[in-house]
C-alpha positions as CSV (number, residue, x, y, z in Angstrom):
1,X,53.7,108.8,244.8
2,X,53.3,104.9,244.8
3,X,51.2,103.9,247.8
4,X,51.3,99.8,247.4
5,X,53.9,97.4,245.6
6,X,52.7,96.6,242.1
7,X,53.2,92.7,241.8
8,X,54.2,93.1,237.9
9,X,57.4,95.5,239.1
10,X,58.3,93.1,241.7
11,X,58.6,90.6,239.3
12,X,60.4,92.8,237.2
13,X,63.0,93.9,239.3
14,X,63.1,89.9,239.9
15,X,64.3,89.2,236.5
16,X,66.5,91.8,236.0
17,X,68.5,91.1,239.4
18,X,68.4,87.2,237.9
19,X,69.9,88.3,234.3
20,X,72.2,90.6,235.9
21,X,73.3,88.5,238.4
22,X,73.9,85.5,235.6
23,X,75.5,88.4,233.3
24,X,78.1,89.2,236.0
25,X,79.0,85.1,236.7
26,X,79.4,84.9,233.1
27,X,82.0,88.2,233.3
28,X,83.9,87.3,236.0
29,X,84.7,83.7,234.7
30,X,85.7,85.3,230.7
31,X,87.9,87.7,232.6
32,X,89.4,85.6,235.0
33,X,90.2,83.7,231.5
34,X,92.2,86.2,230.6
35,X,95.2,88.6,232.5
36,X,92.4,91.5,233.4
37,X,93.8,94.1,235.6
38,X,91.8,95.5,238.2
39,X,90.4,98.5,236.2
40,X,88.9,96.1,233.7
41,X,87.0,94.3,236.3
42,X,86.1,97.5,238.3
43,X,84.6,98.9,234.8
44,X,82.6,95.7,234.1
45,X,81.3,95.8,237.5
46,X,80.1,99.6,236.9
47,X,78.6,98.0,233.8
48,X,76.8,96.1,235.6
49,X,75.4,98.3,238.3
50,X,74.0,100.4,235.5
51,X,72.9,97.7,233.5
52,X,70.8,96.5,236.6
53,X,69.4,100.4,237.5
54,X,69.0,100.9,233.4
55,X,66.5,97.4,233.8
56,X,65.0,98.7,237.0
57,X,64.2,102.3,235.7
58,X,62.5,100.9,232.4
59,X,60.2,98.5,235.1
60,X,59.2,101.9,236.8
61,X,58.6,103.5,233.5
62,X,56.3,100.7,232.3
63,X,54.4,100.1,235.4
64,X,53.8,104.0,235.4
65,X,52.2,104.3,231.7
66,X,48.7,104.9,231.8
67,X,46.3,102.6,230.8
68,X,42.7,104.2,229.6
């Protein structure tokens, strides 16, 4: 169980939110580019979200290796 915040995961989960967040712009204006229906942009928003909890659960993995 994690008592305290580890800095290193906080900025971390930083990043990823940041490339995530810059990913998704960069979707939204290539398929407003083109005629995307709405299951196209709901799938790349999925994409996303899992991209984004993918990023987030490799942090937690990292932070949680043991270092001896």
């Amino acid at each position: 169980m994690l008592s305290t915040v580890n800095p290193l995961l906080v900025l971390w989960g930083i990043i990823m939110v940041t490339g995530v967040l810059f990913f998704w712009r960069f979707l939204r204006f290539a398929l407003s580019t083109c005629d995307a229906d709405n299951t196209t942009h709901g799938l790349a928003h999925l994409f996303c979200l899992l991209l984004l909890l993918a990023g987030l659960a490799l942090g937690v993995m990292i932070n949680n290796i043991p270092v001896h």
